[in-house]
C-alpha positions as a printed Julia matrix, in Angstrom:
380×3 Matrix{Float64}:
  18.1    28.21   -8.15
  21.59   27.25   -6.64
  22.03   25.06   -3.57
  25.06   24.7    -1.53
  24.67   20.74   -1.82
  22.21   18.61   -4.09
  21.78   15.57   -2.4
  21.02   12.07   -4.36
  17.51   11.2    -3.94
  18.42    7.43   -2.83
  20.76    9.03   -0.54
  18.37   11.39    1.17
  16.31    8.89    1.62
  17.85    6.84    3.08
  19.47    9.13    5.64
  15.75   10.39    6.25
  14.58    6.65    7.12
  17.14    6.11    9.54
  16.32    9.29   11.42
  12.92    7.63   11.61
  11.55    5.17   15.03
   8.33    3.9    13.76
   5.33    4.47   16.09
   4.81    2.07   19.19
   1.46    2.84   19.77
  -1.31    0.18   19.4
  -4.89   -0.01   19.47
  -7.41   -2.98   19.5
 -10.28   -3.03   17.07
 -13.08   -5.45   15.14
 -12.0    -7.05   12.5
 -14.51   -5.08   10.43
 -11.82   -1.96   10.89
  -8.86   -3.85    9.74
  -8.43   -3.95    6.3
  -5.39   -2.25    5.53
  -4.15   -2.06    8.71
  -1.05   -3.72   10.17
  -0.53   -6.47   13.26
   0.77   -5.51   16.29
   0.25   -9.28   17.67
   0.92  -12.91   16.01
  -2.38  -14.54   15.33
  -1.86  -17.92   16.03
  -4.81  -20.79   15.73
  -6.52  -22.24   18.33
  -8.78  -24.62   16.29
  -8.48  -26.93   12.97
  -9.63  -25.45    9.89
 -11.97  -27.69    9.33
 -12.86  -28.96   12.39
 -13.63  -32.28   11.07
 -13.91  -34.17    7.75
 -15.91  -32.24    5.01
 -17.15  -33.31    1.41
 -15.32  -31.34   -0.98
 -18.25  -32.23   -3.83
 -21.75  -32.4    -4.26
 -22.71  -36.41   -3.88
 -22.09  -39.38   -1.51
 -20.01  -40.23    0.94
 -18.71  -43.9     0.67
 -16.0   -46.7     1.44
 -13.26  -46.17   -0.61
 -12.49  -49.43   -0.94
 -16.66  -50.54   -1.48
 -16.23  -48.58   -5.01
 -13.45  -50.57   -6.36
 -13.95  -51.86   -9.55
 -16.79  -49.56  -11.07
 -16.1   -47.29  -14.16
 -18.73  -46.52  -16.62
 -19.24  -50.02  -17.96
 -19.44  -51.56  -14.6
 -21.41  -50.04  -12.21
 -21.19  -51.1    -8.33
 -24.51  -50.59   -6.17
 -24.75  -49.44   -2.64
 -27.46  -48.77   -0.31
 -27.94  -45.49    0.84
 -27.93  -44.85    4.51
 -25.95  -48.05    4.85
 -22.92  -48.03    2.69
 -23.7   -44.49    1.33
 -24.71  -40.9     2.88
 -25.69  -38.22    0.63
 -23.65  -34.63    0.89
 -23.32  -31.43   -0.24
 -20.19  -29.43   -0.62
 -19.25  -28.89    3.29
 -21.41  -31.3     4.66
 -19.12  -33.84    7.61
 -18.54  -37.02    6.7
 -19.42  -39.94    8.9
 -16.34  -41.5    10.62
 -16.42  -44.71    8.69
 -16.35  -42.93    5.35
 -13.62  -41.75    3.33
 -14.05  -40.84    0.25
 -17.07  -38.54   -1.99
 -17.86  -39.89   -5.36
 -19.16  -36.81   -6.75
 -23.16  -36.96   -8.13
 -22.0   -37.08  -11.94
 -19.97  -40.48  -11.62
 -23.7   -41.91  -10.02
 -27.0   -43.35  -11.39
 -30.04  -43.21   -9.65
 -30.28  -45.93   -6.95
 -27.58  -45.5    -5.97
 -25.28  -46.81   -8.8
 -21.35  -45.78   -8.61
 -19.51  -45.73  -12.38
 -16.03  -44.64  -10.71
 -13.98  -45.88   -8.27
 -12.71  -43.46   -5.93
  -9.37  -44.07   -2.99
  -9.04  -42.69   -0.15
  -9.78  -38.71    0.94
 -11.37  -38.49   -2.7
 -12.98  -35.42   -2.61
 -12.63  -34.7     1.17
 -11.46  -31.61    2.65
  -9.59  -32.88    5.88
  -9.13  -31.77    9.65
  -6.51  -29.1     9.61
  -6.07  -28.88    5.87
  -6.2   -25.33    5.82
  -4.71  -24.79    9.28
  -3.84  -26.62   12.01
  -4.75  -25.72   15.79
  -0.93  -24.08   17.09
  -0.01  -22.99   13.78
   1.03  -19.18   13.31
  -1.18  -17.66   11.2
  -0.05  -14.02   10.46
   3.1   -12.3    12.31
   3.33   -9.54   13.96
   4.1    -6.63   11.03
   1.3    -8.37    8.81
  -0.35   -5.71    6.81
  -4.15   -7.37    6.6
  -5.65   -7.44    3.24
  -9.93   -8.74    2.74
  -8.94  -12.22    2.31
  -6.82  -11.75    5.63
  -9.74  -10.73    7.68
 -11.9   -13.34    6.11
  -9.35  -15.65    7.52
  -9.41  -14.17   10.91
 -13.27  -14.43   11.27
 -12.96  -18.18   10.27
 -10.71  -18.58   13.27
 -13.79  -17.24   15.37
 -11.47  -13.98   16.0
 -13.36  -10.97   16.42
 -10.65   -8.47   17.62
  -7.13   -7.38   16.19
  -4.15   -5.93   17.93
  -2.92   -3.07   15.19
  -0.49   -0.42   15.0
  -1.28    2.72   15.31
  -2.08    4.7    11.97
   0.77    7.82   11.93
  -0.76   11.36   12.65
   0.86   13.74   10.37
   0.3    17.62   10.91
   0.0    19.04    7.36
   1.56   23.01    7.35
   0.43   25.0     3.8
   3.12   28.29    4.03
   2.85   31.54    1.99
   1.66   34.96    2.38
  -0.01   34.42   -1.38
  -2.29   31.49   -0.21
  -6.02   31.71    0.59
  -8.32   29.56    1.82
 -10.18   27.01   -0.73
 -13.6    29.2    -0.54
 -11.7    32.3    -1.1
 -11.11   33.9    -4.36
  -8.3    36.71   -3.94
  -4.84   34.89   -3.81
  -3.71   31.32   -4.78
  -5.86   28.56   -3.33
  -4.31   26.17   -0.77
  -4.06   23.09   -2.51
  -1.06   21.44   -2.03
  -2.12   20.44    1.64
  -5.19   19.32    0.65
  -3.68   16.94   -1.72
  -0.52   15.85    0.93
  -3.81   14.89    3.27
  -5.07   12.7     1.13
  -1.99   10.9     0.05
  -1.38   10.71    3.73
  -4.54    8.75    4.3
  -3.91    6.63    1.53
  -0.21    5.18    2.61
  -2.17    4.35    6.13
  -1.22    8.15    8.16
  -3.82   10.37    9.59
  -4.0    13.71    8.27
  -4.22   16.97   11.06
  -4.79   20.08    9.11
  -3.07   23.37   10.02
  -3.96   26.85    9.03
  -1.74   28.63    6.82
   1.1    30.11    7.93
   2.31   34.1     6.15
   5.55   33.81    5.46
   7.23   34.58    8.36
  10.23   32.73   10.47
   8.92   33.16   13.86
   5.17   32.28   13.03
   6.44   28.97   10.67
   8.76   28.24   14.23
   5.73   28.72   16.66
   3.54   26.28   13.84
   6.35   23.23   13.69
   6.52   23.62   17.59
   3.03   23.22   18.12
   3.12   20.02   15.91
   5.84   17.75   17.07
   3.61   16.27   19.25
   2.42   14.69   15.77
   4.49   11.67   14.58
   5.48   13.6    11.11
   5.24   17.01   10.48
   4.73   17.88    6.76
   5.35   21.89    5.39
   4.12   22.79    1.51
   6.32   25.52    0.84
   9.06   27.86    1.91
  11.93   25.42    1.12
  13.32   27.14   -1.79
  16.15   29.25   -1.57
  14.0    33.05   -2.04
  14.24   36.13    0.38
  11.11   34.36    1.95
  11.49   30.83    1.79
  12.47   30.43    5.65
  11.25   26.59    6.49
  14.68   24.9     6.1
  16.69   27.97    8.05
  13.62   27.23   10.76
  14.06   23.79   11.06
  18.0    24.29   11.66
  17.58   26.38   14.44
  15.02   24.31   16.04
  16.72   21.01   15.2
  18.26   18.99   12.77
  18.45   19.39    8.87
  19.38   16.76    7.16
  18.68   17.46    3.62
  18.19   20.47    1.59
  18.3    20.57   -2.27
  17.44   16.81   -3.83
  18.48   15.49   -7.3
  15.1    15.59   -8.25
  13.47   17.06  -11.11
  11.03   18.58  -10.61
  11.4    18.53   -6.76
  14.57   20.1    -6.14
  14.37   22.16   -2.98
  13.06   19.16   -0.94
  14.22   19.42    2.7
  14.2    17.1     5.31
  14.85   17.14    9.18
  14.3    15.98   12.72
  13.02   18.37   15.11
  12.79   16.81   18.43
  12.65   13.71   17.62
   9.13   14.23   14.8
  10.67   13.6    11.11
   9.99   17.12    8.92
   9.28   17.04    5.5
   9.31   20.45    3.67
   8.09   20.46   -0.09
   7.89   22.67   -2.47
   5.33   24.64   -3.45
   4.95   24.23   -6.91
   1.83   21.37   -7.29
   4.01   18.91   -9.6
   7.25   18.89   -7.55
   5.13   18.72   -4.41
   3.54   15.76   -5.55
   6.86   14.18   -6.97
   8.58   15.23   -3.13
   5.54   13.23   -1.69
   6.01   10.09   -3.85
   9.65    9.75   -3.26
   9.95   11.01    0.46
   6.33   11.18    2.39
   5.24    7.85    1.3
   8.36    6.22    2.62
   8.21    7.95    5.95
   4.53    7.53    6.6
   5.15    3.78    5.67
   7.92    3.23    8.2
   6.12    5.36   10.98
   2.71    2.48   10.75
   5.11   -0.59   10.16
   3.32   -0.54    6.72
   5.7    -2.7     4.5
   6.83   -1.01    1.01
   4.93   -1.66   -1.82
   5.87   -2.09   -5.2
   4.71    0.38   -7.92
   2.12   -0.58  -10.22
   4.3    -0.96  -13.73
   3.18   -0.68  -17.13
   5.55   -1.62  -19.91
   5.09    0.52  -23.3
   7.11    2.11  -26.08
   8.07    6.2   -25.81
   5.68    8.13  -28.19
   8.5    11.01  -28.43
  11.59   11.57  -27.28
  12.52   13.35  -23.66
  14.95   14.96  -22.68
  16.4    15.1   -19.44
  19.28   16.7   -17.09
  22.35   14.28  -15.91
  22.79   14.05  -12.33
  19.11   14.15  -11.86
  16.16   11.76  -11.32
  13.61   13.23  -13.5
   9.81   12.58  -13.68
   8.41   13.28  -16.91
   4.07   12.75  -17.12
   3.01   10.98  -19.86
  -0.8     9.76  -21.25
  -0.7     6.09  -22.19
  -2.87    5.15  -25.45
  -2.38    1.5   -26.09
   0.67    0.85  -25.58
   2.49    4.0   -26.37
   3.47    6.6   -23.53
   3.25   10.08  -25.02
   4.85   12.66  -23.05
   2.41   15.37  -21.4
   4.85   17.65  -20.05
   8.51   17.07  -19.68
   9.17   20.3   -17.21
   6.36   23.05  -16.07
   6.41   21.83  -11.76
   3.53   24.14  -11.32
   1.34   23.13  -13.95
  -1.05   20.39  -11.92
  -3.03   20.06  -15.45
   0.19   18.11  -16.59
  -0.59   16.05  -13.91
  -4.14   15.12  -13.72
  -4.24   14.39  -17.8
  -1.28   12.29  -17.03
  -1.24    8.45  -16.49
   1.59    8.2   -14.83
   5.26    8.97  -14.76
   8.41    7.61  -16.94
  11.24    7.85  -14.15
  14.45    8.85  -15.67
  17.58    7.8   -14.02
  20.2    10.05  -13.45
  23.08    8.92  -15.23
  21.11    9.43  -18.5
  20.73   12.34  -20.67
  17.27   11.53  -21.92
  15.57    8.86  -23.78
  14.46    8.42  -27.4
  11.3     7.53  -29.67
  10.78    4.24  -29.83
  12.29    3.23  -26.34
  10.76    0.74  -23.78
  10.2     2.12  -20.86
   8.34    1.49  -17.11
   5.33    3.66  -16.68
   4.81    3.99  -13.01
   1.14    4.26  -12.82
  -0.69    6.89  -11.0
């Protein structure tokens, strides 16, 4: 497969992220619907959290300065409902007390054995926040605890970003339909569509397109109203791999032919204005394309902020080998904690991929690694 230019995957990326505005649209929704979205609004707080002094233990409420003195060999006695109010964790605490002994430093009666100072065991007004203070920023991608934090501020709305709507486009005059059985399923599109969901982006389905340049044209037309516009094959360079030629005449290409292994014939582009993404067709390199491109794109579109990979440090069951000048993605099954290669090249073989862990991502100045090395497993 020869390309006129092989572009460096950090390189293509980057000029594909630049090419991208990320979505304006906004929507307002219950806080129940939040989780995982991301703010369009700063929350800021209009009340103390808490509202007012609150026991912090189970027991009694006192005067710090009535309980100095007693310890376990000298107990001091109060009267309850006069120098002492029983609590429970959260209860207020009258405005002449300030201080909890907790109910295992007391004796029946009620007889103190430790002296406590000041805000012992208190939770006080505005200790978790303060009325006026910002809570989350605008570009906060919520997580459970967030919204949990937003209902304690009594706030039962959210102003969020709009979740990207990306028109999916399976191509090839071999593909069939999923409850067909006389071709090549369609998978790959099924499988961008989830991803898609995943990274925060709304999937819209599209038939399959025959391989043909004025059909694919008429398809990617009919789609820019989207805000991305993802094609599974066609991008190679074959008599009828026509996607990238399409998307030059109909607007910009940016990229075609990646320094990616397996993903090579990755192209990217802008057609009037709605980022295109074409991947290859082959299942593994597809997927790959999607990791390295898609989820970056999808991200930026919904203001979503980049997450890290999930890493997993082990030792290389075998050696693999690998081509300079290329990021490579080899699959490998992780028993203890020893990766052992699955499949070091095969981009149509999904198998590879689903009795796979995760990936060991070769960089490209290296021609390989050995037994025995220690290596990041990106997890899957």
């Amino acid at each position: 497969m020869v390309f006129k230019r092989r572009t460096r995957v950090d390189v293509a990326k980057k000029i594909f992220l630049e090419h991208i505005v990320p979505i304006k649209r906004t929507e307002r929704i219950p806080i129940e619907e939040a989780n995982n979205r991301v703010l369009a609004e700063e929350i800021v707080s209009e009340i103390d959290i808490p509202d007012r002094k609150r026991a912090a233990m189970d027991g009694y409420a006192v005067r710090a300065e009535d309980t100095t003195g007693a310890s376990l060999s000298n107990h001091v006695l109060l009267r309850e409902g006069v120098d002492c109010v029983r609590v429970n964790t959260g209860s207020s605490i009258p405005d002449d007390m300030d201080a909890v002994v907790m109910i295992e430093d007391t004796l029946p009666g009620v007889e103190i054995c430790a002296a406590v100072h000041p805000n012992k065991h208190i939770s006080l007004i505005g200790e978790d926040v303060c009325q006026g203070d910002v809570v989350f920023g605008d570009g906060h991608h919520l997580r459970a605890c967030d919204i949990a934090m937003l209902a304690m501020l009594g706030i039962s709305h959210v102003e969020v970003y709009a979740r990207p709507v990306v028109a999916i486009i399976p191509t090839g005059s071999e593909l069939v339909s999923r409850d067909e059985t006389n071709g090549i399923r369609e998978t790959n599109g099924l499988m961008t569509g989830m991803y898609i969901e995943k990274w925060g982006g709304i999937p819209v389905y599209r038939d399959i397109v025959i391989d043909d340049p004025d059909l694919i044209k008429e398809e990617i037309l009919a789609s820019v109203d989207c805000d991305a516009i993802i094609l599974c094959g066609g991008t190679s360079v074959g008599e009828r791999d026509y996607v990238p030629k399409v998307i030059e005449s109909i607007g910009d290409l940016l990229v075609h032919g990646v320094a990616l292994s397996p993903g090579k014939p990755t192209a990217l582009g802008i057609v009037r204005e709605t980022p295109v993404l074409s991947l290859p067709g082959y299942p593994v390199a597809c997927l790959i394309a999607l990791l390295e491109f898609a989820r970056p794109a999808v991200q930026r579109l919904g203001h979503v902020p980049p997450e890290p990979d999930r890493i997993l440090r082990a030792r290389l069951g075998a050696k693999i080998a690998s081509k300079i000048g290329y990021i490579t993605y080899t699959r490998v099954q992780v028993r203890g904690n020893v990766a052992h290669p699955v499949m070091t090249s095969g981009a149509g073989i999904l198998s590879s991929v689903t009795r796979a862990d995760g990936f060991v991502i070769i960089k490209e100045e290296l021609e390989g690694l050995d037994c025995g090395d220690e290596i990041d497993v990106v997890w899957l």
